[in-house]
Each structure stands twice: as structure tokens, then as C-alpha cells.
Residue frames relative to the residue before (quaternion, step in Angstrom):
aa qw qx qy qz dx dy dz
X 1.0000 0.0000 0.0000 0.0000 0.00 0.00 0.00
X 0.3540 -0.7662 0.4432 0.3022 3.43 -0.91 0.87
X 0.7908 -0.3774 0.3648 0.3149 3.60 -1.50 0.33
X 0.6400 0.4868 -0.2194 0.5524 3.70 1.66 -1.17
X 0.6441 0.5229 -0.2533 0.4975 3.80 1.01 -1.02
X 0.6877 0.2775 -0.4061 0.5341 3.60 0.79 -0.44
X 0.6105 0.5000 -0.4561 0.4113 3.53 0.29 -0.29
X 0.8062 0.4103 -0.3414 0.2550 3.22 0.76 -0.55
X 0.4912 0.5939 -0.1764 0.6122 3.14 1.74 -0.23
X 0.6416 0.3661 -0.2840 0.6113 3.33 0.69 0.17
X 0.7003 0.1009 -0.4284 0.5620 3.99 0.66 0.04
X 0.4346 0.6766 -0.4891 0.3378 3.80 0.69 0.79
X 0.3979 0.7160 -0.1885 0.5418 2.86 1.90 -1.18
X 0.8323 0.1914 -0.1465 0.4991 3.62 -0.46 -1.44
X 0.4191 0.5873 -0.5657 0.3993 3.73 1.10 -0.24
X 0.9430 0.0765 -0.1471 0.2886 3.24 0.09 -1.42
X 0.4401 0.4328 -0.5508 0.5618 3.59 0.86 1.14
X 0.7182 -0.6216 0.2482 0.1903 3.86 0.66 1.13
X 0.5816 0.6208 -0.3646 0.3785 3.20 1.43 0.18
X 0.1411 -0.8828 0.4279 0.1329 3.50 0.92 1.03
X 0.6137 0.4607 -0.3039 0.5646 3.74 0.70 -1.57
X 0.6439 0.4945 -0.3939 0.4310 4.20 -0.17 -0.43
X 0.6487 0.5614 -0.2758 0.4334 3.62 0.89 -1.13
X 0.7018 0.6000 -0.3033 0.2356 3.14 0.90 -1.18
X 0.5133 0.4994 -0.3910 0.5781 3.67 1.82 -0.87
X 0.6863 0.3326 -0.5451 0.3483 3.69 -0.53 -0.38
X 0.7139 0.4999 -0.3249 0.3672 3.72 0.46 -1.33
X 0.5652 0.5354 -0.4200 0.4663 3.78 1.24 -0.74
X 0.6527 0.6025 -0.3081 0.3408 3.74 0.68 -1.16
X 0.5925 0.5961 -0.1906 0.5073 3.30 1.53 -1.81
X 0.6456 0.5372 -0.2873 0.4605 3.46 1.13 -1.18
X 0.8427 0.2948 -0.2062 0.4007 3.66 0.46 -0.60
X 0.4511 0.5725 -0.3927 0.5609 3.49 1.87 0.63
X 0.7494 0.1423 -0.0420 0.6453 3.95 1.02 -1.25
X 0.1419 0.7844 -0.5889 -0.1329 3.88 0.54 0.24
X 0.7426 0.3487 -0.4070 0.4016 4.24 0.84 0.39
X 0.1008 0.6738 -0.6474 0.3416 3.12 1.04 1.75
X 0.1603 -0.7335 0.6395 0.1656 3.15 -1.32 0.14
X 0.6373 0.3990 -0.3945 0.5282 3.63 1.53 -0.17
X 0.4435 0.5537 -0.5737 0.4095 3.90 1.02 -0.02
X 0.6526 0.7086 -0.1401 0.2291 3.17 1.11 -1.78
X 0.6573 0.4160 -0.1718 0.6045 3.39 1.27 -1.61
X 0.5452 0.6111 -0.3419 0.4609 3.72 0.89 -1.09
X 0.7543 0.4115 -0.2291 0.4574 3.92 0.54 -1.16
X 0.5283 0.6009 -0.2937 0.5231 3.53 1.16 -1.73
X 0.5875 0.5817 -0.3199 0.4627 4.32 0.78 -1.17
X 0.7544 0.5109 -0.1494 0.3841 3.26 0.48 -1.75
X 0.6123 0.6806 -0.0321 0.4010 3.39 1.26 -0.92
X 0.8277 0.1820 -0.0819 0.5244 2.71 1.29 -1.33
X 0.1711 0.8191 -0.2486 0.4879 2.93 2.12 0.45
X 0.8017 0.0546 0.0723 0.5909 3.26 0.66 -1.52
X 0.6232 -0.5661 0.3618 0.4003 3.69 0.62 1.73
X 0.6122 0.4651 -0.5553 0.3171 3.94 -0.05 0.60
X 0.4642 -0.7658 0.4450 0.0064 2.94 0.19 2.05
X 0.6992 0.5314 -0.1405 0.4571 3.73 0.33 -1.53
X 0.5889 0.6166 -0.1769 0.4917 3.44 0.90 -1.12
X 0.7901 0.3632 -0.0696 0.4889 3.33 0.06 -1.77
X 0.7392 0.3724 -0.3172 0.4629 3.48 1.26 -0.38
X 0.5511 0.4591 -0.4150 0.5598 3.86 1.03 -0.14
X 0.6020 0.3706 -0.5229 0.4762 4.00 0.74 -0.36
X 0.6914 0.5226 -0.3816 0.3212 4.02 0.30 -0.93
X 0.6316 0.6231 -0.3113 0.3405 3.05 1.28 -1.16
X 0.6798 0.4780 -0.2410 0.5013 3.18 1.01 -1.08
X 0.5920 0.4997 -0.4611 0.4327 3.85 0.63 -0.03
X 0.5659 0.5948 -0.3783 0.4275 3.66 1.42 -1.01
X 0.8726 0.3602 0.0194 0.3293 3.12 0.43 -1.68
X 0.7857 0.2957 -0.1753 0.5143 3.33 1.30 0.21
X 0.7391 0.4069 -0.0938 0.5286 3.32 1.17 -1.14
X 0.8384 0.1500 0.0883 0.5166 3.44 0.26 -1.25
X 0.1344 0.8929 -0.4031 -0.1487 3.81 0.41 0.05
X 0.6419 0.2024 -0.2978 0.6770 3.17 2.10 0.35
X 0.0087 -0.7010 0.6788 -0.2186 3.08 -0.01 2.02
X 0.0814 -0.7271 0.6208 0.2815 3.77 -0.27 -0.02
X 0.7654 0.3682 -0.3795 0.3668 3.37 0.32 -0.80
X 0.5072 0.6263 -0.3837 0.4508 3.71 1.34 -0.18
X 0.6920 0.2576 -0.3049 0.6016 3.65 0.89 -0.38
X 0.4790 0.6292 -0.5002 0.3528 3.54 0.57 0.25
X 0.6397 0.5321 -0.1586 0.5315 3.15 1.37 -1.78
X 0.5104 0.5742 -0.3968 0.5024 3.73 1.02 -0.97
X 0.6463 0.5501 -0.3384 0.4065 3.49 0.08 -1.42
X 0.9650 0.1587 -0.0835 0.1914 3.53 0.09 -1.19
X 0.1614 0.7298 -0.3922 0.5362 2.49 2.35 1.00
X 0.4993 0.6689 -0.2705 0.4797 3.65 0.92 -1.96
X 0.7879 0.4748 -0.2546 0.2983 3.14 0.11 -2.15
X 0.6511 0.4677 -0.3596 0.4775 3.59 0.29 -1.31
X 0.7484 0.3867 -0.3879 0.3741 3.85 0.20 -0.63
X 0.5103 -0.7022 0.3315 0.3697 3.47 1.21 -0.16
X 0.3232 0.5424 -0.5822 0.5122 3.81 1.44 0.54
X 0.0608 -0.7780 0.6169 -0.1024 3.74 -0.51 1.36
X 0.7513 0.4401 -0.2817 0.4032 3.11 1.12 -0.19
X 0.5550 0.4812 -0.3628 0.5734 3.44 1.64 -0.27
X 0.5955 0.4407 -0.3595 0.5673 3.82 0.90 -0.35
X 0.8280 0.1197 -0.4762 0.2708 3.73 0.19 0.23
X 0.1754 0.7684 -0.5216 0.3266 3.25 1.31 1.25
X 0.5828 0.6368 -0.1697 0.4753 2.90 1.51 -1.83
X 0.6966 0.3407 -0.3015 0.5548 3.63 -0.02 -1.58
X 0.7453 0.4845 -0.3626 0.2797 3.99 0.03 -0.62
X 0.4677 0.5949 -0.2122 0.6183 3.76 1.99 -0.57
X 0.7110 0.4095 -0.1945 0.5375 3.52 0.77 -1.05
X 0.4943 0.5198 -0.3359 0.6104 3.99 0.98 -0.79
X 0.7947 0.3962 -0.2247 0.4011 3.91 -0.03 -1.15
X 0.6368 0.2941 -0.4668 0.5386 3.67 1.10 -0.43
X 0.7155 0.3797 -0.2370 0.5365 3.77 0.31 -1.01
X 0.0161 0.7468 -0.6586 -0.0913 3.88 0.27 0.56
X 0.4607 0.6701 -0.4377 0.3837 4.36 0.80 -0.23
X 0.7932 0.4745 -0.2188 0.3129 3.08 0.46 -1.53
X 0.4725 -0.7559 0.4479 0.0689 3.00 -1.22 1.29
X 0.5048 0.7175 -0.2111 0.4309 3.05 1.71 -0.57
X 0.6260 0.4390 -0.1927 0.6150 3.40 0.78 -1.93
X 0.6987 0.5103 -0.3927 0.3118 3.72 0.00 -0.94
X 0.6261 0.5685 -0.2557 0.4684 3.63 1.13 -1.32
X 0.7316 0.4063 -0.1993 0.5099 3.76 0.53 -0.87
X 0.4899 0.4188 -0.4842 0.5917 3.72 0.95 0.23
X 0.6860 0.4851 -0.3823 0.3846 3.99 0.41 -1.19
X 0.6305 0.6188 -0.3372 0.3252 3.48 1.06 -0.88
X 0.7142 0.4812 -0.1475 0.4864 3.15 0.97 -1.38
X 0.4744 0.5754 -0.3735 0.5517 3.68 1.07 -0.41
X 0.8195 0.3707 -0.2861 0.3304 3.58 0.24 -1.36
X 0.6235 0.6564 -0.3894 0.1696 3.10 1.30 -0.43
């Protein structure tokens, strides 16, 4: 197993036993061993946005959109509501509307376009 896989898996770990701000050192480390992961990436971008660091969570998504993964749905999803918290509602429901169009099922992506519409 590489050095980047245990790190990641280990701030996946504290991801999901809530320990978002703790996660972030393995996934940063993982991040500067594989930086064209996208699951170190989405895993950190999570962790980030976990603990309100908007800016963060949106330069890790961004970079899954736009370099790594360009038909991530859930990566523009995550984009979107990165956007959102900073109040650029309209570049987030580009996002939620990209994400809606790859995942056309998802009830989720679909709801957060209606939101932003109603506002």
C-alpha cells in the first residue's frame, strides 16, 4: 500500500467518525504525495467544507471540475455549494444545473437549482 492510500484512508476514517478539522492533515499530506487524485481531493474539498472554509473546499472542487474529472456530478455539486456559502449563487447554480444534467435522477442536484431560482 502506498504512503498516499494510507493517508488517505486514515483522514476518511476521522471524516467519517466526525472529526473533520483532524482529517484535513492526513488528506493535505495525501494531497501533496498524489495531488491528481480526485478522491484525496473530494475527501479534503469534504473536510473543508465541513469546517466553513468555503475558499478551500472550493479551489479543491474546482480543481476536480476543471482538471481531473470534468464529469464529476457530485464534484460540481460540492462546487455549487462551496460558490453557495460565499454568496456567488449564480455560479453555484451553474454547478447544481451541470450536476442535475449528468445525474438527471438525483433529487438532490435538482432541489438546489429550485432553491436558487426561487430566490
Amino acid at each position: 500500500m502506498s504512503d498516499a492510500y494510507t493517508l488517505f484512508r486514515e483522514g476518511q476514517k476521522r471524516l467519517r467518525t466526525g472529526m473533520a478539522a483532524q482529517a484535513t492533515v492526513p488528506l493535505e499530506k495525501a494531497k501533496k504525495l498524489e495531488p491528481g487524485k480526485a478522491s484525496i481531493r473530494e475527501a479534503l474539498g469534504i473536510a473543508y467544507f465541513r469546517l466553513a472554509r468555503w475558499e478551500d473546499a472550493e479551489r479543491e472542487f474546482r480543481t476536480i471540475v476543471e482538471e481531473l474529472s470534468p464529469t464529476d456530478h457530485y464534484a460540481h455539486y460540492a462546487l455549487g455549494r462551496s460558490l453557495e456559502q460565499q454568496g456567488r449563487t449564480a455560479e453555484a447554480n451553474g454547478h447544481y444545473k451541470l450536476a442535475s444534467s449528468m445525474d438527471p435522477g438525483s433529487e438532490t442536484y435538482a432541489s438546489r437549482i429550485l432553491d436558487l431560482d426561487d430566490r
